[in-house]
Each structure stands twice: as structure tokens, then as C-alpha cells.
N, C-alpha and C positions, 0 to 999 in steps of 0.2 A: 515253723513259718514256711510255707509255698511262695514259691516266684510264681508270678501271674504275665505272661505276654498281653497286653492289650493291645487288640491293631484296629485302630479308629483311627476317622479320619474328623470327624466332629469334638472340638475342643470342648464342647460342654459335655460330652457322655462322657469323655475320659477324665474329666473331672471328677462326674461323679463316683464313674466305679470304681476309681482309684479312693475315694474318700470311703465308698461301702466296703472294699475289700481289706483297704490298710484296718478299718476297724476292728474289722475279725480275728488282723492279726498276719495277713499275707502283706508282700513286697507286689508292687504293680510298677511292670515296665510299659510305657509306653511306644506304641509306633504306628505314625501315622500314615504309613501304606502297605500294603504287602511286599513290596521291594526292601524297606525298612525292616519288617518285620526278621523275611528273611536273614538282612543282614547281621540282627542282632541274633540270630538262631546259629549264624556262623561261626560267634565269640562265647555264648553259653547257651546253656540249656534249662529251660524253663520248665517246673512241673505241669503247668496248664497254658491252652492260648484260648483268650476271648475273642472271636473274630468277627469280624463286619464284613457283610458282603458289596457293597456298594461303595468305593473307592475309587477317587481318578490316581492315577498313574499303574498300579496294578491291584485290583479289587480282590476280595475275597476270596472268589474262584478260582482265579490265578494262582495264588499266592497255596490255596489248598493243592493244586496242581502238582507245583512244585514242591510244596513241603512234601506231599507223601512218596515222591522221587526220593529224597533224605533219608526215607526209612526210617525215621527220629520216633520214637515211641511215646509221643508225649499227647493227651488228650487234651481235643478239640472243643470249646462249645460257642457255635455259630450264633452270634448274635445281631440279630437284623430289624428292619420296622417291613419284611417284604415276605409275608407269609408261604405266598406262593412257591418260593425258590427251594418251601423245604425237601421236596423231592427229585434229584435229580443225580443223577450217575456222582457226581462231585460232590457236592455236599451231604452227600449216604453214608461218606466216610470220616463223619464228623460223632464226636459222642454223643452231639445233644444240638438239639436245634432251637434256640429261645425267642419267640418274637418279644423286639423291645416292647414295654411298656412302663409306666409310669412305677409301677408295683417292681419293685426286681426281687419279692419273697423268688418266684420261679429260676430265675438267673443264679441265686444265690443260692440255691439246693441243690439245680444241676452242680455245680462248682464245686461249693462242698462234700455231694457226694463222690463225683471223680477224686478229688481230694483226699478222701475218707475221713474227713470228719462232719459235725455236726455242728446246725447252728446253736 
């Protein structure tokens, strides 16, 4: 079983992926900012984090900013509804870039495969 970070700010996505991920068998922590997130990276370490770029208090960008200060080897996959943002100096250093959609087959393949396993 993987620990999963989610850091969402929308109570209904982290609903869901918490219900798609516990399925398969993972633990899903949530946090609803990158401030949070952070904090909980301070107490353990998660094999994967699902991120969201678009966050009031400290958003995605932020939050990748500083996690990769950490040094923390733990893979990334950016999950956003803002296609555009997949290219940039910040988020290049993410494993996987996913735009939401209604389908998460994509979300759940990048995951599993950083994960090494199969669905």
C-alpha cells in the first residue's frame, strides 16, 4: 500500500480521488494548500504527491518551489483543469503533468506507474 499526498483545494476532487485511490489499495492524505501540504511532508513521507496548481494561500507553484528546496525524492504528478501551465521552468520538475478530466483512466496510470504497479 502507497501513501498518496493530495493537495487540493476543492472538497469534491479530493473526494473523489481519495475514493479512486483507497480502491486500488493506496492510503490518501489530504491537504488543502501547499502550506499544509508542506507541513504534513515535515511529519512523514509520502511515496507520491498529487498536486493542484491553482490554490489560495499557497498554490501549486509555490509549494513545488519549495518542496524541491527539501531535496525530498518523492514523485510529483501535477494535477490541474489549466492546460497551459504544463510548460514552465516549475512545473518541468514534476513527473507527470495530468489535466483533470472527468475520465481519471490517465491520472491513474501516471500514479501507478510512478508507483510501479499496474492497474
Amino acid at each position: 500500500m502507497a501513501v498518496i499526498l493530495h493537495v487540493e483545494d476543492e472538497g469534491s476532487v479530493r473526494f473523489l480521488y481519495k475514493e479512486v485511490f483507497e480502491e486500488l489499495g493506496h492510503r490518501v492524505v489530504p491537504a488543502i494548500s501547499g502550506e499544509e501540504a508542506l507541513a504534513i511532508l515535515r511529519k512523514s513521507r509520502p511515496d507520491l504527491i498529487i498536486l493542484d496548481l491553482k490554490m489560495p494561500v499557497m498554490g501549486g507553484r509555490g509549494f513545488l518551489e519549495r518542496f524541491r528546496r527539501m531535496k525530498m525524492k518523492i514523485p510529483v504528478v501535477i494535477s490541474t483543469a489549466y492546460p497551459y501551465l504544463a510548460s514552465d521552468q516549475v512545473t518541468d520538475s514534476a513527473e507527470a503533468y495530468v489535466v483533470k478530466s472527468g475520465d481519471l483512466d490517465e491520472l491513474v496510470q501516471k500514479v501507478q506507474g510512478l508507483l510501479g504497479n499496474t492497474r
